[in-house]
N, C-alpha and C positions, 0 to 999 in steps of 0.2 A: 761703395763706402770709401773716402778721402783717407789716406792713409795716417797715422795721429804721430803728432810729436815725438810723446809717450808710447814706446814698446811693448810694456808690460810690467809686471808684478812678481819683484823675488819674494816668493814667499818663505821663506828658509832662510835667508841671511846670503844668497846669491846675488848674480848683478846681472843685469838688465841693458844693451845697449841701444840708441837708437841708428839709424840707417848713418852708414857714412862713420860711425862710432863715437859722434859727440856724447858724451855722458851727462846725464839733466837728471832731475830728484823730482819725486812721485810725490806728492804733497796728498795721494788723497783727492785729487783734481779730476774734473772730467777728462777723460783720454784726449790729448792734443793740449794739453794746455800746463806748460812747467811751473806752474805754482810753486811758490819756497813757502814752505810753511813759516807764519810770524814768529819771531822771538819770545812773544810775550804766551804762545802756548794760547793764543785766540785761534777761531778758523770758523770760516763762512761759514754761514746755515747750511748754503748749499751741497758742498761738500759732505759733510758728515756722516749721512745715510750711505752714501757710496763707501765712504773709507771703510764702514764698519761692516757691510756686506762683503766687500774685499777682503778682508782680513778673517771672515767666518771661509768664503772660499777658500782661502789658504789653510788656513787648521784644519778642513774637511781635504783638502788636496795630502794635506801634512797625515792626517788621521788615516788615510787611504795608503800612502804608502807606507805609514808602518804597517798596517795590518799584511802588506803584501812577505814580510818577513823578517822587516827590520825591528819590530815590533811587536810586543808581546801581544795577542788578542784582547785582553783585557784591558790595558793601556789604548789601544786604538778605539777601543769602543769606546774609551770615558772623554779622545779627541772628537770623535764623532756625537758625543754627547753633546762636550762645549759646541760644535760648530751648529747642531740644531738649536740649542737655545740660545742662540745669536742671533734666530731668523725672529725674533720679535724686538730688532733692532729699533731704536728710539728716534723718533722722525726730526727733519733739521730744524733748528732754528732751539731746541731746548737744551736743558742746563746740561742733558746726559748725554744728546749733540754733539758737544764742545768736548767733555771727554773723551767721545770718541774719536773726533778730529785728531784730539792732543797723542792718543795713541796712534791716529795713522801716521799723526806728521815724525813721532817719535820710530816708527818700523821706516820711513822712506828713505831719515836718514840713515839708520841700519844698513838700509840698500844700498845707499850711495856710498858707503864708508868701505862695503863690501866691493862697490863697483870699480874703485879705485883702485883697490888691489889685485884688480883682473887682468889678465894676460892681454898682452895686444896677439897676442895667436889667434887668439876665435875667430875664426871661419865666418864664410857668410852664410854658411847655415847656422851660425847660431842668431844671426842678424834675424834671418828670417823667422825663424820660432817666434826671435821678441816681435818681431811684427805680426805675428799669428795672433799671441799674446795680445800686444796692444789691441788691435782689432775686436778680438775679443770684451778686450776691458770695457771698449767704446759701446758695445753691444750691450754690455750689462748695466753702464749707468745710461742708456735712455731707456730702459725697462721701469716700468714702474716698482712703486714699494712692494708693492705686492706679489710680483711676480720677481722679485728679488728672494723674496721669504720662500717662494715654493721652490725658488732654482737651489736655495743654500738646503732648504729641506733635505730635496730631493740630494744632494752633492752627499749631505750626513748619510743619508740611508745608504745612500754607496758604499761609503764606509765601513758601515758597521756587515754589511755584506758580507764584502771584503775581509772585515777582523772575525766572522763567525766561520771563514773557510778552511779547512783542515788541510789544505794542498797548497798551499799560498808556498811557493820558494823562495828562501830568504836570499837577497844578496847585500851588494854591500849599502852602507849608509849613505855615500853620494849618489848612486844609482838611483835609490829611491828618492832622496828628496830632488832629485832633478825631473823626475818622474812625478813628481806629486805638485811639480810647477803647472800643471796646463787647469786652463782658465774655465771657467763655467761655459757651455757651446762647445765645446773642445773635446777631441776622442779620448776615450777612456785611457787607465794607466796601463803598460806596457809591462808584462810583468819582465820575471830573470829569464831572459832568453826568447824573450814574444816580442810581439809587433804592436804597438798602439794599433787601435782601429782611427778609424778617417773621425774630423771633425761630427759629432752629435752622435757617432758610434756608442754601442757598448766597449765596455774595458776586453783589453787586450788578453788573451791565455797566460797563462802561469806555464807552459811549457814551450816550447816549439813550435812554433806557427800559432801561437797563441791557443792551442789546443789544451784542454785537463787531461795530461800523459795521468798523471800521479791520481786524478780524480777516477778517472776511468779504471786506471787498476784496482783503485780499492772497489769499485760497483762491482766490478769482475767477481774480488774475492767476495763484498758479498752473497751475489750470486751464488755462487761454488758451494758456500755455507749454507746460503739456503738449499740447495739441492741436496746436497751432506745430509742435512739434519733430515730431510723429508726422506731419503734412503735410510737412514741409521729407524727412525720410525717407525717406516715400512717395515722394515727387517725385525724390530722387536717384534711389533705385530703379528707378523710370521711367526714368528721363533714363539710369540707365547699362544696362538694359535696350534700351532704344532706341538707346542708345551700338553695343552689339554687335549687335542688328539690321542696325545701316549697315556694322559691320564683315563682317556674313556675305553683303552684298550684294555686295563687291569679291573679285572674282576676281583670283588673282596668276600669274605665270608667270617662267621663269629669266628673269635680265638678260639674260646673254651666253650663248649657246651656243657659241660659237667655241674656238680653241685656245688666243688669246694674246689680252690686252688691250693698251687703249693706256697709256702710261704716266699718272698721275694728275700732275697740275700741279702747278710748285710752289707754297706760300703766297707771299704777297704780307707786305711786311714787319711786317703787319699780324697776318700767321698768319692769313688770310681765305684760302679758295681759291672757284674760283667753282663754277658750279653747270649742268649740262649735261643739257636731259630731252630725249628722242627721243618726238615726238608722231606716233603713226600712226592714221591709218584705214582699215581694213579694209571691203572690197566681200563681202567673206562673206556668204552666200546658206545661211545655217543655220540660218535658222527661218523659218515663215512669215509673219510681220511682214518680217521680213530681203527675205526674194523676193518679197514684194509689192513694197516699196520701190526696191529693185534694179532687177526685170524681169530682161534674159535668161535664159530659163528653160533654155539651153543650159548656162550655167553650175553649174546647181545641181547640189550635192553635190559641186562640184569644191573645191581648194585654196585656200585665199584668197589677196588680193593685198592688198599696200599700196600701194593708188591712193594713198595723202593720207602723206606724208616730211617732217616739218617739225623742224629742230632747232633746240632753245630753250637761249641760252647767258646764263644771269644773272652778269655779273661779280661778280667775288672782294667786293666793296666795297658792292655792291648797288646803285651808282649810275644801270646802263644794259643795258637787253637788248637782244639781238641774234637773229634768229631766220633758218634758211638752209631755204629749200627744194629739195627735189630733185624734178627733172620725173619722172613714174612711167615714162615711157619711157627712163629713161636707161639706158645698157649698160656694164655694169661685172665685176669680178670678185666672186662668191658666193663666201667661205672656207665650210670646211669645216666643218660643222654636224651637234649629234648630238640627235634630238629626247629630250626629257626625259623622256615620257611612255611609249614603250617603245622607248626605245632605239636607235631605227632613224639610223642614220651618212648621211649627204649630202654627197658628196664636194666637194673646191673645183670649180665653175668654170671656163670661160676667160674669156677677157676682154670676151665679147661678151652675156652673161645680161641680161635686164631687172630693175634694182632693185626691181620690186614682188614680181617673184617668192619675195623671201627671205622673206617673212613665211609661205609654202605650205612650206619645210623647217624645219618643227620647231619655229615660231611666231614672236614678237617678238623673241626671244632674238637669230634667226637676221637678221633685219635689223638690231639693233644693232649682229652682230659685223661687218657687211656695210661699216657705219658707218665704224667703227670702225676696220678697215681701209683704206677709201677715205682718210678724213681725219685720222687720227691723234689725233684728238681723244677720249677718255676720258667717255664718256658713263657715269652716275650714275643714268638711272634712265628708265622708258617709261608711256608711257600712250596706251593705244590703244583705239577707239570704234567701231563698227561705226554702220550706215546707222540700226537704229532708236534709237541708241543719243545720236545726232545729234538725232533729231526730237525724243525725251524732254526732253534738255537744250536746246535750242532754246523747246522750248515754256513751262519751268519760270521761266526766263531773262527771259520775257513780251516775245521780240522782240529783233533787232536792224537797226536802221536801217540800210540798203544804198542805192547809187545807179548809175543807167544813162544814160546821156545820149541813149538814144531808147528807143520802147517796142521791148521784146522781147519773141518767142517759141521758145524753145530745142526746133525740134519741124522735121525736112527731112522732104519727100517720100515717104521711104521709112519714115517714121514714127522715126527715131532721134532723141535727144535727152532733154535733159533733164526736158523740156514746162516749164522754168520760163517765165513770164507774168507783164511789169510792167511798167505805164506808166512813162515818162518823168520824170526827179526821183526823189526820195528817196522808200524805201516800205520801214515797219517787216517783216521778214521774219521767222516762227518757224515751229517745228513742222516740217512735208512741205515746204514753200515755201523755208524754212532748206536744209537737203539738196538740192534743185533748182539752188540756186545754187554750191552746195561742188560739184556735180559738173558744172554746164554747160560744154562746148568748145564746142562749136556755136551761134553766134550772138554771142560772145564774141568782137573781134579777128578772130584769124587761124585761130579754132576748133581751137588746137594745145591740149596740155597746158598748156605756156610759161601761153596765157593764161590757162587757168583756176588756174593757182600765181596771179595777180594777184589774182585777183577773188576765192582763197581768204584771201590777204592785207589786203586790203579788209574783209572779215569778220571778221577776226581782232583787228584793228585796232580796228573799231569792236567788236567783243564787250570786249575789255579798257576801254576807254574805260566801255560800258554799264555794267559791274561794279565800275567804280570811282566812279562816279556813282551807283550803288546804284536806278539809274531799275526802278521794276518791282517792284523787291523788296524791301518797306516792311513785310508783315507775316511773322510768326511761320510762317502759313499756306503762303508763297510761298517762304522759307524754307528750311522742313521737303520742302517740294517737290523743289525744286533738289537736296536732299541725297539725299533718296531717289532720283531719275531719275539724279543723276551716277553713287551710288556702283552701281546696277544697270546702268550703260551703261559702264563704264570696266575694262578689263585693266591689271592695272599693276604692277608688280615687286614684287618682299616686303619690297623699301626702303618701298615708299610702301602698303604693305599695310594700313594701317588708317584711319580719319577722322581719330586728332589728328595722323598723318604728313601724311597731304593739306591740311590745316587749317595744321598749320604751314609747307609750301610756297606755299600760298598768303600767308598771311601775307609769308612773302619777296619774292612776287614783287607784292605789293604797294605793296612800297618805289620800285618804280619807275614814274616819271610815264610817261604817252604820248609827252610831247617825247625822252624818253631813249631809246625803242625802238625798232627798226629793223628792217623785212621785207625781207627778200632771196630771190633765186634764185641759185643755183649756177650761176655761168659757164656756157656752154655750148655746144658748137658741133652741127652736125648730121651726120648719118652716116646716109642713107639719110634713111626716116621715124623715124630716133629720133635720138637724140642723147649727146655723150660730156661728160665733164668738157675745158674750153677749156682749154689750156694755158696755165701763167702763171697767167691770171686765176683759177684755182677753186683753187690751189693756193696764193695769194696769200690769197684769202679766209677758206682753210680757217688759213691762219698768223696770220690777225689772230684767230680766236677762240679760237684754240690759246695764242694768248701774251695773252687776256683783254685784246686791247685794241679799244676801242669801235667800233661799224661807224661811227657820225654822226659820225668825227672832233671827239668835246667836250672827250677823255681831256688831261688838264694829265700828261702821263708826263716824271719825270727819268730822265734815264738811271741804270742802278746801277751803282755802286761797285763795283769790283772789288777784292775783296779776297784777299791770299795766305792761306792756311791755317794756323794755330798749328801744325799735327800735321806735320812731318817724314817725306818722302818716303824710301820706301826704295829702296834699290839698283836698278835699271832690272829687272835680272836676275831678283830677285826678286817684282817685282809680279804678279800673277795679274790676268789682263785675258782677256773674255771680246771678239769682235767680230761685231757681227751687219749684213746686209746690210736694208739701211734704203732702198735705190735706188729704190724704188717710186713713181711718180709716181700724181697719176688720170688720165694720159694714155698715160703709158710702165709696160713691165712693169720688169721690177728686172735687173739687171746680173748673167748669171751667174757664179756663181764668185767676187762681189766680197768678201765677206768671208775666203773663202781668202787670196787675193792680200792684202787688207791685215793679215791674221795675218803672213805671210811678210815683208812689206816692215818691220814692226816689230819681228818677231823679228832683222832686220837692221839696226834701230838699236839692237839690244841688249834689248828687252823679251825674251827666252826663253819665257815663260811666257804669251806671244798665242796666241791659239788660237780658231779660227771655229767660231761656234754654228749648228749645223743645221738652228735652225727656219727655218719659214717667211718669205719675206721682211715686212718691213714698209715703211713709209712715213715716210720722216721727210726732211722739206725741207733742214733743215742738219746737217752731223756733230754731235753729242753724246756727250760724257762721263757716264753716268750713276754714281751712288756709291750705297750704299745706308744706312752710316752717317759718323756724323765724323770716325771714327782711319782711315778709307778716304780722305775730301778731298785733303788730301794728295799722298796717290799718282794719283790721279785728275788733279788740277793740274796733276803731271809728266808723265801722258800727253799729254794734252792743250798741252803746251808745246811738247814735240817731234813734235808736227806742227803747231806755228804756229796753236793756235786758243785763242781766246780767252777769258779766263776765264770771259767769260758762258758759255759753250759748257760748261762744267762743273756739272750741277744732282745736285743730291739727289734720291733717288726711290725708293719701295718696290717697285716695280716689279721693282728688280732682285736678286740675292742677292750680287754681287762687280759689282768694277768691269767696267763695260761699254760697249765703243766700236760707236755705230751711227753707221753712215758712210750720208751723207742721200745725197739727190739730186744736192748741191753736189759729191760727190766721185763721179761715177759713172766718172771714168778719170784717170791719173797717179798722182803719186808722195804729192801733198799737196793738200789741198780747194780748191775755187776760195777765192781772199780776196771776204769777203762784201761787197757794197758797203752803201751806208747806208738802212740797213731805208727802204723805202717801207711806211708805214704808212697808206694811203690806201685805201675802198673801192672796187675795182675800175665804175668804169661798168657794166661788163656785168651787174655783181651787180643791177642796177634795184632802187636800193634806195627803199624808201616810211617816212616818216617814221610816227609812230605819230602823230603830232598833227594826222596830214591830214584831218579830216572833211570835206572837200567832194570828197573825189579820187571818180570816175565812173569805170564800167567803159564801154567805148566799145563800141558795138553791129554786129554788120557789117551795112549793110542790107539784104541778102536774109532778113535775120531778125526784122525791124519789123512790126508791125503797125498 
């Protein structure tokens, strides 16, 4: 191809030289030929379609390199618009022809005006470019129309390419528009710091060596993210996999089997109520781990016992616990019990049953209701542990620190005992050796039950202390341990049936420090070789954790306000009032007939509508007004006035379904309750109570058991 007059095409407002560097004006003419565009703003037929094809190249060259960074994306794409609806450019010789002529003749001299003002420095490379250019230019107008329209197509879509890329590097504004000079046939743009490719290439890299550095990293970080997310995935997956593993390991069983509960406390002004779990451990001899552990092999395949009664009281506020043990010999009344599992009924008791026995009718259920009975107290939920179930969590725990104040061996004569074995001083205990000491009498004090509730409390003491100290259990490993070994050793009600229920109980009772906690035994006097609830004293004890108030006397308690009801009592005559016999001490049985008798005596201050409920007796230390909602308070107040008790003595409660008067212990004869004197709120002595923050307390040894 002859090489043409014409150089090339500034499409930008640059200049154009030909060889040798005479400067001549682009009229819009075929390449090689110096056309001056007319004065009069006429211009060949011929021309026209060329000029206007030319000038779509240049706005798609223009539109290209903004997009490379000079240029906003959105702005490049609406150049890249204009340059595709150019390609239905208007064929020569017509009226829209001439316009467009008039605008090429109008950019050429642009060009020339620009070219005038050009350095004589340009190199003969830049000579050469414009002869590329030219070249070029000569190629495009012997193309037909049509294949004009597909090249400017085609140049737009580059464009808009270009303006959709997220890596494009911006530089400066003459870089790109010198860059966005090359001609339809001609290599791609060059971006900041790349190389054009060769004539009919693709566009040149956005990075170094025309490489995508910046596109590449971001695939990278995709990448990374997708692997990320598909690990984070996996890993829940697991994790709730292993979730319901722990949940299939806990075994559940009913709360209460019994007939009647205690009533549920009321909130605190807080709307807080507190929090009551019944912790047992079972000597069950049902597997053989279980009877190796255990020994007497007389007992196997028998019923179980709850040797180990402990009840855990978290006040309403979360500030202090309190925890009551019952000696396993104590002799009480068993209510009446229907096992869950087939059905089988276990009638009440009299008053002379051992407590351990209830966990043998019909399972834990049957020791709460036993509770629950004795002390009026509203228990919420159980967790009970067999012997190997002890060693698992004992050993996961990695120990807890115990003390004796001489050496022991829990091992008489005739071979009974515990065979626990410990020198003198403190000695980390876990595992079989843990267990040894939850069961020693023998060698312990006075070798009664009495003292081994101590020396369980000692343990108890220092396990929470350990656990809040985190000593032992620092990895992931040790952990996963502890969750596995507890949730495979623990029975525990459908309340606390799964890991984030137990998880969250814990969480609660971690609110409370050591100094705030408090071990107890249950008052107690003896009766033979066993023993009963002390009068007074166990029913005194059972009232401070009944009304949530702290064993360690720390509680700052106001008295409350007594306030009359907004809701307007009705006619005596009309109130519906139920009365149940509440006489029941844990010492004395219940008063019979007493709820008949105070139906009668208030139907004769005009209640009509009194009437004695047939259940069972219960326990209740002071008369009570129970209501069950608001437009009820009211009428409640009024019972309650005319027999002179006081408002506190009137509480809300779901417990009941109509107003209901349980006449306590205070009214077990006469016309009207005893007048109560002023609560003693103090923990009975006899309750031997241990502070939780004692770590140096020592179980004291008896010396026929030293070694």
């Amino acid at each position: 191809m002859g090489q043409s007059s014409v150089q090339g095409e500034e499409a930008s407002g640059g200049t154009t030289a030909p060889p040798g560097g005479a400067k001549t004006r682009d009229s819009g003419g075929t390449p090689g030929q110096g056309v001056a565009a007319p004065r009069d703003g006429r211009r060949k037929r011929g021309v026209g379609a060329e000029a206007q094809a030319g000038r779509a190249q240049a706005r798609a060259g223009k539109a290209g390199a903004r997009a490379s960074g000079t240029a906003r994306p959105d702005t490049a794409q609406a150049e890249a618009g204009n340059a595709q609806a150019l390609t239905g450019a208007p064929r020569a010789g017509t009226p829209r022809a001439g316009a467009a002529t008039a605008e090429a003749s109008s950019e050429a001299q642009t060009g020339k005006a620009a070219a005038n003002t050009s350095s004589k420095a340009q190199t003969s490379k830049a000579a050469a470019e414009a002869s590329s250019k030219a070249q070029a230019g000569k190629a495009a107008a012997n193309t037909s129309s049509k294949a004009q329209r597909r090249l400017v197509k085609a140049k737009a879509g580059n464009a808009q390419e270009q303006a959709d890329k997220p890596d494009a590097r911006p530089g400066t504004a003459r870089d790109h528009v010198d860059k966005a000079q090359a001609a339809p046939g001609e290599g791609g743009r060059a971006g900041k710091g790349g190389r054009a490719g060769p004539p009919g290439a693709g566009g040149g890299g956005g990075g170094g060596d025309g490489k995508p550095q910046r596109g590449r990293k971001r695939r990278i970080l995709r990448w990374s993210a997708t692997v990320l997310s598909v690990l984070i995935l996996g890993t829940a997956a697991a994790g709730y996999l292993y979730y319901q593993h722990l949940n299939g390991n806990l075994e559940t069983d009913d709360l209460n089997l019994g007939e009647h509960r205690a009533p549920e406390p009321t909130p605190n002004s807080a709307g807080q109520t507190p929090l009551n779990i019944l912790l047992i451990g079972s000597d069950a001899r049902d597997s053989k781990e279980n009877r190796k552990l255990g020994g007497a092999k007389d007992t196997f395949g028998g019923p179980p016992l709850a040797d180990v009664q402990m009840l855990l009281h978290l006040s309403a506020d979360r500030s202090n616990m309190s925890v009551i043990s019952m000696p396993r010999d104590t002799l009480l009344t068993i209510p009446k019990c229907t096992d869950p599992d087939d059905g089988k009924v276990y009638k009440e008791t009299g008053p002379r049953m051992m407590t351990n026995e209830s966990l043998g009718r019909g399972g834990p259920g049957c020791t709460v209701a036993t509770w629950e009975k004795l002390t009026n107290i509203h228990i919420n939920h159980f967790m009970m542990v067999d012997f190997a179930g002890v060693v698992s969590m004992a050993d996961a725990i990695g120990g807890v620190p115990v003390c004796v104040d001489k050496n022991i061996h829990s091992r008489t004569s005739a071979g009974k005992g515990s065979g626990l074995k410990l020198e003198k001083g403190t000695t980390k205990i876990k595992g079989e050796q843990a267990l040894q000491w939850l069961r020693t009498r023998y060698g312990f004090e006075d070798g009664s039950d009495i003292a081994r509730a101590k020396a369980q409390h000692m343990y108890m003491n220092s396990l929470v202390r350990t656990l809040r100290e985190n000593t032992g259990l620092t990895s992931p490993n040790q952990l996963r341990k502890l969750a596995e070994n507890a949730t495979r050793a623990l029975k525990v009600d459908p309340g606390l049936g799964t890991v984030m229920k137990l998880y969250g109980l814990g969480n609660e009772l971690k609110k409370v420090s050591p100094e705030r906690t408090t071990m107890t035994t249950m008052p107690f006097e003896y009766s033979g070789s066993r023993v009963v609830p002390k009068p007074g004293d166990a029913e005194q004890l059972f009232r401070l954790v009944r009304d949530d108030i702290a064993l360690d006397g720390k509680d700052e308690r106001k008295p409350a306000k007594e306030k009359l009801s907004d809701d307007p009592a009705a006619p005596d005559d009309r109130i519906a009032l139920q009365v149940r016999n509440g006489t029941r001490t844990a010492t004395e049985p219940p008063v019979s007939r007493r709820a008949s008798d105070v139906a009668e005596l208030l139907a004769e201050k005009g209640f009509k509508q009194a009437a004695p409920d047939p259940a069972s007796a219960l326990t209740e230390a002071r008369t009570v007004v129970r209501y069950p909602s608001l437009e009820l308070e009211g009428d409640a107040q009024r019972v309650a006035k005319s027999l002179g008790l006081p408002l506190s003595a009137v509480k809300k409660s779901t417990d009941v379904s109509g107003i209901t008067l349980v006449v306590g212990s205070d009214w077990r004869e006469g016309a009207k309750p005893k007048k109560a004197k002023k609560a003693d709120d103090r923990t009975p002595e006899s309750a031997d109570a241990l502070n939780g923050s004692e770590s140096k307390a020592c179980m004291k040894v008896d010396p026929n058991f030293t070694w």
